[in-house]
PDB file of N, CA, C, O and CB in Angstrom:
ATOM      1  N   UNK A   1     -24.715  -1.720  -2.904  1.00  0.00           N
ATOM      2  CA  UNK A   1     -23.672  -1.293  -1.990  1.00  0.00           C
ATOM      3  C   UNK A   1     -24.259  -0.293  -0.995  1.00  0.00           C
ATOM      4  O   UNK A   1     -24.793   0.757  -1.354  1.00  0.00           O
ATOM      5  CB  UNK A   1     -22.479  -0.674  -2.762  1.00  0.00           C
ATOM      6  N   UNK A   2     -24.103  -0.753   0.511  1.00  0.00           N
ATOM      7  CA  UNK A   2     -24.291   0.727   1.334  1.00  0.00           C
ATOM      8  C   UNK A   2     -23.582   1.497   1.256  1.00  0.00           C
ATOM      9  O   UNK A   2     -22.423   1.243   0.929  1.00  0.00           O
ATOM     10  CB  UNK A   2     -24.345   0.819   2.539  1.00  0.00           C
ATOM     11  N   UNK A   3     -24.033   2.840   1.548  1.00  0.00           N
ATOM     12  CA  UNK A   3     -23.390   3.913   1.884  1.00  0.00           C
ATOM     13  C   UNK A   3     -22.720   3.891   3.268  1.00  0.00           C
ATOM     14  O   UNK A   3     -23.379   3.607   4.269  1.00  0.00           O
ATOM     15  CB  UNK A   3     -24.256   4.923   1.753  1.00  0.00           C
ATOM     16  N   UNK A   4     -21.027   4.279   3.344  1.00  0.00           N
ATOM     17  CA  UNK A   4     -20.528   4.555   4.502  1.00  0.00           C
ATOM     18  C   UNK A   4     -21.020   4.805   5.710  1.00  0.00           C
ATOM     19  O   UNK A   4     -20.986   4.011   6.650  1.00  0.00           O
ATOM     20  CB  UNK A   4     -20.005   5.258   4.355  1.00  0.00           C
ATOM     21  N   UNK A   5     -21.784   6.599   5.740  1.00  0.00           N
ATOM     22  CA  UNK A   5     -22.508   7.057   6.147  1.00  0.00           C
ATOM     23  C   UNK A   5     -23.284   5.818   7.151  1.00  0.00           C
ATOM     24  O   UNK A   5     -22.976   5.479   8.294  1.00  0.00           O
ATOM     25  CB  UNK A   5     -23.062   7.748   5.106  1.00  0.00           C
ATOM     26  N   UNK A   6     -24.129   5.421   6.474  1.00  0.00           N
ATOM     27  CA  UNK A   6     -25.235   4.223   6.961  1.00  0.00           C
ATOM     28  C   UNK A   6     -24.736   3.179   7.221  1.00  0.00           C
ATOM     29  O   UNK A   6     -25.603   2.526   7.802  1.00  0.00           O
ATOM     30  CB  UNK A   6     -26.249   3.798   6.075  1.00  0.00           C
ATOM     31  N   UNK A   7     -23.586   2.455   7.118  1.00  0.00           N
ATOM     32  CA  UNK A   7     -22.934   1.638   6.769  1.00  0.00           C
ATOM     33  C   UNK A   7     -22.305   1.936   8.644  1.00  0.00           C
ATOM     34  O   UNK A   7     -22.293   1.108   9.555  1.00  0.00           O
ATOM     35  CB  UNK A   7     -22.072   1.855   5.144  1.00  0.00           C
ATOM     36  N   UNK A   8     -21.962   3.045   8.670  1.00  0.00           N
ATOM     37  CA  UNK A   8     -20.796   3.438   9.802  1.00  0.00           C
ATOM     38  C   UNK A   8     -22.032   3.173  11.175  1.00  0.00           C
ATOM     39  O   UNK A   8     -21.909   2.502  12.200  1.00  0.00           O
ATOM     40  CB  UNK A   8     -19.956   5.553   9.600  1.00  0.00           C
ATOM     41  N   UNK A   9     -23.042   3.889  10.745  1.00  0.00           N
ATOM     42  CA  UNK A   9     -23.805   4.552  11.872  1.00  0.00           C
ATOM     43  C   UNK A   9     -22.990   5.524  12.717  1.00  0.00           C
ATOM     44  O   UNK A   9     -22.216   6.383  12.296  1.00  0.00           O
ATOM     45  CB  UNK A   9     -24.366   3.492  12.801  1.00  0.00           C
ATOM     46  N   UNK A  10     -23.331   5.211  14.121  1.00  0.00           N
ATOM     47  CA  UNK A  10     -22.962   6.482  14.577  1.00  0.00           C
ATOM     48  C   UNK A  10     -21.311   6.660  14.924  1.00  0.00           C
ATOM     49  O   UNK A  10     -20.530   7.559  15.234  1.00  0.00           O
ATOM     50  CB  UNK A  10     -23.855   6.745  15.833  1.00  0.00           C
ATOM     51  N   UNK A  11     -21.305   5.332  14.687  1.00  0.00           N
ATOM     52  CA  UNK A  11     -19.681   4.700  15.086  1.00  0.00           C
ATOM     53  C   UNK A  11     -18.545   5.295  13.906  1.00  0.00           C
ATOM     54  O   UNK A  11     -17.371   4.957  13.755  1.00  0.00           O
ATOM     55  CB  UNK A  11     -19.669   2.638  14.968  1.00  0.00           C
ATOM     56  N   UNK A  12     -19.415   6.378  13.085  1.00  0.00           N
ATOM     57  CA  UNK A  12     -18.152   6.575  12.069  1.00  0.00           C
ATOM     58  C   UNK A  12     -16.711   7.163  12.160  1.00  0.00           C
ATOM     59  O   UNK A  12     -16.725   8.085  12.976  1.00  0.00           O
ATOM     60  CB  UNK A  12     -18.572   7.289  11.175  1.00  0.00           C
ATOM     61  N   UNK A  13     -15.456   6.968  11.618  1.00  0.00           N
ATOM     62  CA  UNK A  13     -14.190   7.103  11.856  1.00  0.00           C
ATOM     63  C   UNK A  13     -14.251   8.809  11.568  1.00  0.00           C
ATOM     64  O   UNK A  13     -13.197   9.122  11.014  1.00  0.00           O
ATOM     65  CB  UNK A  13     -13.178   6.053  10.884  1.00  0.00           C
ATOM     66  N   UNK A  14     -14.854   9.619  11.702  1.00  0.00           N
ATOM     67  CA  UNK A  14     -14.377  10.804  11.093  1.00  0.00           C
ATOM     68  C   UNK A  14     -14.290  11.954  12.172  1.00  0.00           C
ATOM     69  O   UNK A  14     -15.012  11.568  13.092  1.00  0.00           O
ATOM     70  CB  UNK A  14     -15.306  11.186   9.903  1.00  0.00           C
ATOM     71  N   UNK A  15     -13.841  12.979  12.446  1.00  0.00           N
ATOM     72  CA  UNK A  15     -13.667  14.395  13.287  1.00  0.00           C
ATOM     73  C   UNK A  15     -12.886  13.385  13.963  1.00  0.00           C
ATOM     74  O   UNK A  15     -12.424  12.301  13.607  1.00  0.00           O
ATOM     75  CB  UNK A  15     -15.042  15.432  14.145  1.00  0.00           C
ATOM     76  N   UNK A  16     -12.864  14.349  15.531  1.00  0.00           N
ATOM     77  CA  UNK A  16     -12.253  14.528  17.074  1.00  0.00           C
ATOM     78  C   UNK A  16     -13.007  12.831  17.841  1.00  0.00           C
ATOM     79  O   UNK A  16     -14.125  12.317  17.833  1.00  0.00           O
ATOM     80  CB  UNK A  16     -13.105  16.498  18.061  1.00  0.00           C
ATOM     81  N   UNK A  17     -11.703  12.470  18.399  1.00  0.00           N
ATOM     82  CA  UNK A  17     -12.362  11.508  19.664  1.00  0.00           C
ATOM     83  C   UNK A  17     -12.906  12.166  20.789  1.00  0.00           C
ATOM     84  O   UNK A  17     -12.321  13.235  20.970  1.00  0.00           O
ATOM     85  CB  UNK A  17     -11.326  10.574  20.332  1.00  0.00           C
ATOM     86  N   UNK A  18     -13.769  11.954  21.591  1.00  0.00           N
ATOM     87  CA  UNK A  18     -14.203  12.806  22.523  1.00  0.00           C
ATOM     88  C   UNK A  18     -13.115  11.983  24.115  1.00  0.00           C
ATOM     89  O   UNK A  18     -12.705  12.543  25.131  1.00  0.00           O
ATOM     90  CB  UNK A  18     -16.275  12.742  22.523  1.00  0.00           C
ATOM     91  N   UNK A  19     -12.986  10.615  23.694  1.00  0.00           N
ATOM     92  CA  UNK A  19     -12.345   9.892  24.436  1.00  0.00           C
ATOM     93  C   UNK A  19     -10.909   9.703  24.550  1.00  0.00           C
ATOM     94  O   UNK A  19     -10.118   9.908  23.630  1.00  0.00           O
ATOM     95  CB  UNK A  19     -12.791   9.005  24.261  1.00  0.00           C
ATOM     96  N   UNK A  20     -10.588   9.282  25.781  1.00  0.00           N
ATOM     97  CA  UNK A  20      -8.785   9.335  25.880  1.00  0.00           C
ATOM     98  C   UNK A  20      -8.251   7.612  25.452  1.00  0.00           C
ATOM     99  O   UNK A  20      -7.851   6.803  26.290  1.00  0.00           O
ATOM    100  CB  UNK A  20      -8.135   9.817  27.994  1.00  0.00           C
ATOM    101  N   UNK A  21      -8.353   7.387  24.206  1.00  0.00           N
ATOM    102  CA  UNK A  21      -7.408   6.331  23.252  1.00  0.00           C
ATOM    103  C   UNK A  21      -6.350   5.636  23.849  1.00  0.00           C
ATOM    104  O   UNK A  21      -6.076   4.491  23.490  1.00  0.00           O
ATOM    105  CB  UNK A  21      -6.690   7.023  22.118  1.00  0.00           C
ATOM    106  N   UNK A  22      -5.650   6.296  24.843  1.00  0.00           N
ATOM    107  CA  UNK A  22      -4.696   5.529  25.231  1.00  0.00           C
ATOM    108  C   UNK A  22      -4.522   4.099  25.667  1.00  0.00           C
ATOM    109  O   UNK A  22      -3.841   3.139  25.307  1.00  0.00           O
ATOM    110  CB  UNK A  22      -4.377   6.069  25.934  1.00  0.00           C
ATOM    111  N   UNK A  23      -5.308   4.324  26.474  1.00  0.00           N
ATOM    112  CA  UNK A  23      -5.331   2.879  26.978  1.00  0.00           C
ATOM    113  C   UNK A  23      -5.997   1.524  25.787  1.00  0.00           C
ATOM    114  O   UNK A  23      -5.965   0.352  26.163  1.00  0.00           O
ATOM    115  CB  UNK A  23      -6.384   3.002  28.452  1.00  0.00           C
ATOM    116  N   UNK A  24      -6.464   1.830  24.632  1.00  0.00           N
ATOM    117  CA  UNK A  24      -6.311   1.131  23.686  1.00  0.00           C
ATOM    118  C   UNK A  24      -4.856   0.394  22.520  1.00  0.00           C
ATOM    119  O   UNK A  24      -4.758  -0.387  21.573  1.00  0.00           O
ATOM    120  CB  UNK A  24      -7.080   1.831  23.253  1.00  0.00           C
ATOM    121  N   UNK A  25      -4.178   1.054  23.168  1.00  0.00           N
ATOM    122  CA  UNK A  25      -2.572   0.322  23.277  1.00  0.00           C
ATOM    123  C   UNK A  25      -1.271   0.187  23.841  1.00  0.00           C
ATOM    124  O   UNK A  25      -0.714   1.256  24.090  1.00  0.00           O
ATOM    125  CB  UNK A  25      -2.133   0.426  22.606  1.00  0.00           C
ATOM    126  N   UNK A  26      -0.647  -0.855  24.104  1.00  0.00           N
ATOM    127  CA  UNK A  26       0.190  -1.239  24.878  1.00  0.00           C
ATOM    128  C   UNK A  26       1.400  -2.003  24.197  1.00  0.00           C
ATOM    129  O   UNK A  26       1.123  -2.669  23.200  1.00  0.00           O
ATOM    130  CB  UNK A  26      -0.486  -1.920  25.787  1.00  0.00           C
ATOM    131  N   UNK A  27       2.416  -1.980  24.535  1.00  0.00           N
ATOM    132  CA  UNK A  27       3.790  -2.022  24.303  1.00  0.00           C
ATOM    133  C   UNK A  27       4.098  -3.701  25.141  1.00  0.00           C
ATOM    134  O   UNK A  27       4.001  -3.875  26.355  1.00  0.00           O
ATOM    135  CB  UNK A  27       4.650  -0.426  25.054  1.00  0.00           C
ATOM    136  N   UNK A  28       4.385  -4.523  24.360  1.00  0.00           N
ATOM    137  CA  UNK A  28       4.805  -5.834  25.027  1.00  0.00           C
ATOM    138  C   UNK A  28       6.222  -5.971  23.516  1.00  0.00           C
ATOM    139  O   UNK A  28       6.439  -5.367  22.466  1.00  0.00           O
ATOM    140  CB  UNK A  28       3.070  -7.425  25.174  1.00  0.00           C
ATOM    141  N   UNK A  29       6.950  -7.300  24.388  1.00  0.00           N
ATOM    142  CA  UNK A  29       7.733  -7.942  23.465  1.00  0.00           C
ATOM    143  C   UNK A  29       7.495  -8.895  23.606  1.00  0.00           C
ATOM    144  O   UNK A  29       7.534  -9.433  24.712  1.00  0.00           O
ATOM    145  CB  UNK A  29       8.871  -7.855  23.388  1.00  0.00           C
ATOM    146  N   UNK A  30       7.086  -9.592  22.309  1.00  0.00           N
ATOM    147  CA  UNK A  30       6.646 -10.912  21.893  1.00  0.00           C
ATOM    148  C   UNK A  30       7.280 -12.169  22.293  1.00  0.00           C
ATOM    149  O   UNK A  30       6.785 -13.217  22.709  1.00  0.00           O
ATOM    150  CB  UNK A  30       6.665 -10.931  20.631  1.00  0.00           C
ATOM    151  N   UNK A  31       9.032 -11.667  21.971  1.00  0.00           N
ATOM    152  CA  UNK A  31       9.694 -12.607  21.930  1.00  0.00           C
ATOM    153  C   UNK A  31      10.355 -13.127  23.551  1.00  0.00           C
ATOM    154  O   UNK A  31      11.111 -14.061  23.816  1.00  0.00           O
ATOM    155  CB  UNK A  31      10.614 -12.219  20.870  1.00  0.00           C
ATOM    156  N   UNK A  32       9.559 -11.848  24.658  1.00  0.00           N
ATOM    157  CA  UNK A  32       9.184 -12.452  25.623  1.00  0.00           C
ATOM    158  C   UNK A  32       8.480 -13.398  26.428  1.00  0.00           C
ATOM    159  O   UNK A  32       8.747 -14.057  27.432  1.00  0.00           O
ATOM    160  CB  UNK A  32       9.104 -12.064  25.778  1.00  0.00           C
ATOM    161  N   UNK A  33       6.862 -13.167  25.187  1.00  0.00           N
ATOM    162  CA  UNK A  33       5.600 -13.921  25.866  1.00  0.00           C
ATOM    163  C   UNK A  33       5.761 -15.763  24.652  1.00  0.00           C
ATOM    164  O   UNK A  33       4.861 -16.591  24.792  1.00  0.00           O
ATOM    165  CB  UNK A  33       3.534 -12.526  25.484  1.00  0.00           C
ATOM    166  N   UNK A  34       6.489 -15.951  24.026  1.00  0.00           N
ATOM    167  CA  UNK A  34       6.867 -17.085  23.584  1.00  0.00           C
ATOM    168  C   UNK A  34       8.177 -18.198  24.153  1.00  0.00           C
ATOM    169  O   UNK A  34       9.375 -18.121  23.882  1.00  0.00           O
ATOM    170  CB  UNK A  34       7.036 -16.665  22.404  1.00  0.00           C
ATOM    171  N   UNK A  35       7.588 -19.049  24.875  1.00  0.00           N
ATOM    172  CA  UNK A  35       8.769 -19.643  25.619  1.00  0.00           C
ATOM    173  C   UNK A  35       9.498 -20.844  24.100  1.00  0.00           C
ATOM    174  O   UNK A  35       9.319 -21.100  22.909  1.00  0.00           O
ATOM    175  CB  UNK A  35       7.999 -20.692  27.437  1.00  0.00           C
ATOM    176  N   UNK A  36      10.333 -21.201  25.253  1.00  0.00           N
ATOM    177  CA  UNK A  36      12.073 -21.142  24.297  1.00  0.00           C
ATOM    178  C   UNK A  36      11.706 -22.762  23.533  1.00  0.00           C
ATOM    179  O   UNK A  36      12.454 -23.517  22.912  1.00  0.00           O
ATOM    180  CB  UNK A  36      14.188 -21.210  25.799  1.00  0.00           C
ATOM    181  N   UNK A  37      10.499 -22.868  23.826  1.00  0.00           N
ATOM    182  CA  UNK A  37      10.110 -24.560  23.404  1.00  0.00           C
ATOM    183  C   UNK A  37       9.416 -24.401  22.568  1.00  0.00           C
ATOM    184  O   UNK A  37       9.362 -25.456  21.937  1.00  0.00           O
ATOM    185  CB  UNK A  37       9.402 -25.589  24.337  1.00  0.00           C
ATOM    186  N   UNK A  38       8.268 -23.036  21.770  1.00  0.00           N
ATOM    187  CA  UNK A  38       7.438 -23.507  21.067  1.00  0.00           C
ATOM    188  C   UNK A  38       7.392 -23.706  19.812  1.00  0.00           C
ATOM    189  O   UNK A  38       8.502 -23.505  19.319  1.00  0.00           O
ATOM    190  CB  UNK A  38       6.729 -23.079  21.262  1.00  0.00           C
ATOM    191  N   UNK A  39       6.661 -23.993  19.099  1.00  0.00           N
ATOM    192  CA  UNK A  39       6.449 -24.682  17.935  1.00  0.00           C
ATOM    193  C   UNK A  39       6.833 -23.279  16.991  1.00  0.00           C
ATOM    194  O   UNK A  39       7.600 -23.501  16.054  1.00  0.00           O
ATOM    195  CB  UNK A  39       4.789 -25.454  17.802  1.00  0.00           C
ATOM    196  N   UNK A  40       6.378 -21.914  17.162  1.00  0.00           N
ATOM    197  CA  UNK A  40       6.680 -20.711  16.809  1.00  0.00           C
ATOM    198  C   UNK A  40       7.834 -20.573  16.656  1.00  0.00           C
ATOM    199  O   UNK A  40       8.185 -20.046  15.600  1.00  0.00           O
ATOM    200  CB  UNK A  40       6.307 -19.892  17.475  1.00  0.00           C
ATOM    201  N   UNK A  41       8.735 -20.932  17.508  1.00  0.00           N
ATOM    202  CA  UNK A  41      10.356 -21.045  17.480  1.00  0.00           C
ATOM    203  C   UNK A  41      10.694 -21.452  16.179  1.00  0.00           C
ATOM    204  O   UNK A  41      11.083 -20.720  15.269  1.00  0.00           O
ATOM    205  CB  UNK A  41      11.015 -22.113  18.530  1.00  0.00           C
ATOM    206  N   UNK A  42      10.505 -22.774  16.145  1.00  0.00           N
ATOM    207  CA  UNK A  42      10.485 -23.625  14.565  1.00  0.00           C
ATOM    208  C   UNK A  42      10.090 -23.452  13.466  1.00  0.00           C
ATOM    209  O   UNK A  42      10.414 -24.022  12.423  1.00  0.00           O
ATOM    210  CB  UNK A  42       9.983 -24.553  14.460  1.00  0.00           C
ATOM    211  N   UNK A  43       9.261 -22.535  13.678  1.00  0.00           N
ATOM    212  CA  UNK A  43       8.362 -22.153  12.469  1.00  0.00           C
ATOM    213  C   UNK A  43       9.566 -20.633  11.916  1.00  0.00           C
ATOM    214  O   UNK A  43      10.128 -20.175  10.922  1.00  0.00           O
ATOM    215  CB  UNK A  43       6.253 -21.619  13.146  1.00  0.00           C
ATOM    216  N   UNK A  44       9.466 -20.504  12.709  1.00  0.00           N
ATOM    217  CA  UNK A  44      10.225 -18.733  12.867  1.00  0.00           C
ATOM    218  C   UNK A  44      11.415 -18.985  11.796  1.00  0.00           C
ATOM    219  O   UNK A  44      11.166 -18.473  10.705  1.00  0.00           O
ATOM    220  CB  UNK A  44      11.094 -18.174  14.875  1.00  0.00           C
ATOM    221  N   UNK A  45      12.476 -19.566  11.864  1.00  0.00           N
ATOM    222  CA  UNK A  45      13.098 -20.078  11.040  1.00  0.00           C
ATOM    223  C   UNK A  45      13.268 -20.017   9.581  1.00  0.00           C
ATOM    224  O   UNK A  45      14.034 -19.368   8.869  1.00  0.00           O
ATOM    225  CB  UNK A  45      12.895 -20.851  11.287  1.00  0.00           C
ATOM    226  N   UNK A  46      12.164 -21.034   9.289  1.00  0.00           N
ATOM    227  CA  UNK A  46      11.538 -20.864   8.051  1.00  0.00           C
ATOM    228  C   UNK A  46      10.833 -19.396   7.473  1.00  0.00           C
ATOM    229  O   UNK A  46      11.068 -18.937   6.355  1.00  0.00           O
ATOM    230  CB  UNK A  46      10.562 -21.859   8.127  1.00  0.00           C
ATOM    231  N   UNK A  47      10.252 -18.997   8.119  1.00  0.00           N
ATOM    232  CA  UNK A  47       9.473 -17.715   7.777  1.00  0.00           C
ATOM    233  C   UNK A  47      10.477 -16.308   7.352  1.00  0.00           C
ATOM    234  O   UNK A  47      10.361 -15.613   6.342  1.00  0.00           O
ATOM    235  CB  UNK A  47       8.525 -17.354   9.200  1.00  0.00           C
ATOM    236  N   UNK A  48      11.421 -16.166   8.413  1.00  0.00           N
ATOM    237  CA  UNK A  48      12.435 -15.241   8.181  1.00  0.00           C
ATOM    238  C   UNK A  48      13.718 -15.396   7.878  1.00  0.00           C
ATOM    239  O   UNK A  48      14.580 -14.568   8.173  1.00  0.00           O
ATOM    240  CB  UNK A  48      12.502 -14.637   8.998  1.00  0.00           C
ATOM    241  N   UNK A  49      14.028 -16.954   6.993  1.00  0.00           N
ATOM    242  CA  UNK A  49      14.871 -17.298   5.777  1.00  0.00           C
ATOM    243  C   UNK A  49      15.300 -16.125   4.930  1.00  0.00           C
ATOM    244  O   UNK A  49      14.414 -15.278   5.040  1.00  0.00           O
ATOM    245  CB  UNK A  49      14.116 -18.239   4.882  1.00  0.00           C
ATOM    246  N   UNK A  50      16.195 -15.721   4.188  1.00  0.00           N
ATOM    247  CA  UNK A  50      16.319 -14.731   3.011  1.00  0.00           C
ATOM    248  C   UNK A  50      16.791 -15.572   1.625  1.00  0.00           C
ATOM    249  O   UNK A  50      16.950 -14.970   0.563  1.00  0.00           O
ATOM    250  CB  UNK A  50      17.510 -13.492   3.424  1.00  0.00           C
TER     251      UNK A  50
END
């Protein structure tokens, strides 16, 4: 097994970002970007049954 540490390199998750994150996420609605025909529609159904 590697070690994290070595494993991470320099890229590791730990302290302060030095960078501004934001623009790494964005706000959409899905059930906008799926038109009223697709196969997702149909599926959808089934999936969120109770």
């Amino acid at each position: 097994m590697i070690p994290a540490e070595e494993a991470a390199g320099e890229s590791a998750m730990m302290g302060r970002q030095d960078r501004d994150q934001r623009q790494l996420f964005y706000e959409f609605c899905l059930d906008e970007m799926i038109p009223r025909d697709h196969l997702l529609r149909r599926i959808n159904v089934f999936a969120t049954a109770v």
